[in-house]
C-alpha positions in Angstrom: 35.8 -33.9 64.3 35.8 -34.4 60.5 38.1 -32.1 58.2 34.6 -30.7 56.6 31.8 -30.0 58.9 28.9 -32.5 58.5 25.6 -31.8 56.4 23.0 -33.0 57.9 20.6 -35.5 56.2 17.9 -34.0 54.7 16.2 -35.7 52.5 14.0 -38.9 52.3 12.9 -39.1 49.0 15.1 -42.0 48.0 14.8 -43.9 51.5 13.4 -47.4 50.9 10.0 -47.5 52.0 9.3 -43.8 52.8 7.6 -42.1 50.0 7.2 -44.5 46.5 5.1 -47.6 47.3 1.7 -45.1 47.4 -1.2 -46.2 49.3 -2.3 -48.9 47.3 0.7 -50.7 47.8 0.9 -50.1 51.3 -2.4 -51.2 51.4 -1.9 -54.8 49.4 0.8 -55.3 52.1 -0.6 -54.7 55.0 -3.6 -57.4 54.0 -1.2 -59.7 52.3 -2.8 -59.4 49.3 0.7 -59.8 46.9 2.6 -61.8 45.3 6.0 -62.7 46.4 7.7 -63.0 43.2 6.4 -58.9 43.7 8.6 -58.0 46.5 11.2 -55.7 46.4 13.8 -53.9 49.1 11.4 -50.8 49.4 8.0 -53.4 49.9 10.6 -55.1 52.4 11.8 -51.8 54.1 8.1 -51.0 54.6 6.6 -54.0 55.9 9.3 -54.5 58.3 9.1 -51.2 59.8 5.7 -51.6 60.1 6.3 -54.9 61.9 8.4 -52.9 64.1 5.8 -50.0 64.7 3.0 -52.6 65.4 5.1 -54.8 67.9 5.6 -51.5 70.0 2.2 -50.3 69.7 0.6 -54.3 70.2 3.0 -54.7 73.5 1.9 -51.1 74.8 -1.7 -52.4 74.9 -1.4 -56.0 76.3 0.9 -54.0 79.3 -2.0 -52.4 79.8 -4.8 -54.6 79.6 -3.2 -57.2 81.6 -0.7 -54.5 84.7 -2.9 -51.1 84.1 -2.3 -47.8 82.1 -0.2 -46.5 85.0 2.7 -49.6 84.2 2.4 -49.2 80.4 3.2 -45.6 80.6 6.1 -46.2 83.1 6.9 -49.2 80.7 7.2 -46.8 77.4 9.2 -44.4 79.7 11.9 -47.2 80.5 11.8 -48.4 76.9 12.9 -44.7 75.6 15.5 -44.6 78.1 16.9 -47.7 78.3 16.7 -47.1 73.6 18.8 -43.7 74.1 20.7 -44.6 76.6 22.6 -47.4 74.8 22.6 -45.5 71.5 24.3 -42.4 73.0 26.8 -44.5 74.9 27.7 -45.6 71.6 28.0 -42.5 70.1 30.2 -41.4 73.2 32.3 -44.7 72.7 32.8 -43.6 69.3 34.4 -40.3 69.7 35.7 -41.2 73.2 33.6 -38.1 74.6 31.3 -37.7 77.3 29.8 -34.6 75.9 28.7 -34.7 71.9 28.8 -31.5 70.7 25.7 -30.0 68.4 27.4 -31.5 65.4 28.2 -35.1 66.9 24.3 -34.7 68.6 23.1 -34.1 64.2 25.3 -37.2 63.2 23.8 -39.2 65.8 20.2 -38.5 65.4 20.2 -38.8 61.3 22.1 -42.3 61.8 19.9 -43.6 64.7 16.6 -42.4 62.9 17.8 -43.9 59.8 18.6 -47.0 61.0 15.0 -47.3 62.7 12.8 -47.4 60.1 10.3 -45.8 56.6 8.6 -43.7 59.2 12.0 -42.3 60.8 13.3 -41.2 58.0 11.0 -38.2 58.1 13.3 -37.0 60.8 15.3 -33.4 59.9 18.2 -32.0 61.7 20.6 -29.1 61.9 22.8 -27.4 64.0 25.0 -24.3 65.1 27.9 -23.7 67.1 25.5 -24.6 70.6 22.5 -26.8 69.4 21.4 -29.6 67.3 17.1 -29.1 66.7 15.4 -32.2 65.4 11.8 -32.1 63.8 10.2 -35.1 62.8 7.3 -35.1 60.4 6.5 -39.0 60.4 7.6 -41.1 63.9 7.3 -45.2 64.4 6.4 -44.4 67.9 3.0 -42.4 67.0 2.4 -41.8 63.2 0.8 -45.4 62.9 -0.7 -45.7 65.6 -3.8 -47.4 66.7 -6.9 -45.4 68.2 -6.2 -45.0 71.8 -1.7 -45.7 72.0 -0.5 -42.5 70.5 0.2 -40.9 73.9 2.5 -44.2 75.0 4.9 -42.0 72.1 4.8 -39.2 75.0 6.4 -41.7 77.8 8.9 -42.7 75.2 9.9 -38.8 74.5 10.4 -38.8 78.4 13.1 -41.4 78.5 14.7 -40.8 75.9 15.4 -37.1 77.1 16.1 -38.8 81.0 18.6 -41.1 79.3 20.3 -38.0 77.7 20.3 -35.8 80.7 22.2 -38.7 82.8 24.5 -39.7 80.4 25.7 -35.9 79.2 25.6 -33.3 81.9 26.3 -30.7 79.2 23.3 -31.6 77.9 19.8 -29.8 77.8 17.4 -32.3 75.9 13.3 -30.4 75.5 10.5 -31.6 73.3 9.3 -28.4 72.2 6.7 -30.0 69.8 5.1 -33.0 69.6 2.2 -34.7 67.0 0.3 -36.4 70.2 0.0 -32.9 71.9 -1.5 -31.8 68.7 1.5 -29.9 66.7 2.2 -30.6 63.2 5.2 -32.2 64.3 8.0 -32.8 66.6 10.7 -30.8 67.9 13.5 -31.9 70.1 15.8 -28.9 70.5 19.4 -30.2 72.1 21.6 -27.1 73.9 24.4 -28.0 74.9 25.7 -25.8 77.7 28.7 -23.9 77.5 30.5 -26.7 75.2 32.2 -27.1 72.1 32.6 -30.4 69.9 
């Protein structure tokens, strides 16, 4: 590991797109009601992420309009684990390590929220010498989504954690909180068993 022990991102005041377009703005974007000599990198940022969030929650619904709800949920189930299954083989490529470690679990979930979008970068981590615990207040899987798709997020949850379980048998992955059961947000809480980074 690094010589200094990592600090955990956070805050997202300054990430493009999360907090300083207001709803207005968000609002002109959405409808395409600006200009384009208008734009900048946090109007980008946000529409984009948006794009992404509305793909997901758009393909959730045709799956089940046209195969049933039963196949959309398995469908959001494979599309978690098939996410966090290449992500953490990445992360274990990195460090050439099977097993994480709380600290290497924080890096990974700060970077890979990050990297996903305005809405994930309301995700907040720390650690100790035998967990990483994650709480997300904002989540492109559920926050925007349409009436009727937030519990496709719930099917997600479930492969990322199968993805982890398989790929790290130190590992104990639990969603302890989650906004679509009704909590104020979400809680993934990763013990790792008897191992040290």
């Amino acid at each position: 590991m690094a010589e200094q022990p990592y600090r955990p991102y956070t805050d997202s005041r300054l990430y493009p797109g999360a907090h300083l377009l207001g709803t207005e703005r968000a609002e002109r974007l959405r409808t395409l009601t600006v200009d384009i000599e208008g734009l900048g990198a946090d109007d980008i940022v946000f529409a984009v992420s948006r794009a992404l969030e509305s793909m997901y929650h758009v393909s959730m619904r045709l799956i089940s309009e046209l195969c049933g709800e039963d196949k959309a949920l398995d469908i959001a189930k494979r599309i978690g684990y098939l996410m966090a299954g290449s992500n953490y083989r990445k992360f274990q490529r990195r460090f050439g390590v099977q097993t994480l470690g709380p600290e290497r679990m924080c890096m990974y979930q700060d970077l890979a929220h990050l990297l996903n979008g305005a809405d994930m970068a309301h995700c907040y981590t720390e650690y100790d010498a035998e967990r990483c615990v994650v709480r997300r207040t904002r989540c492109s899987f559920y926050t925007q989504h349409p009436k009727g798709a937030g519990h496709y997020c719930l099917a997600t949850e479930e492969g990322f954690l199968q993805a982890y379980r398989e790929l790290d048998p130190g590992l104990d992955p639990r969603l302890t909180m989650a906004m679509p059961r009704g909590d104020a947000y979400c809680e993934h809480v990763f013990t790792y068993k008897g191992s040290r980074s």
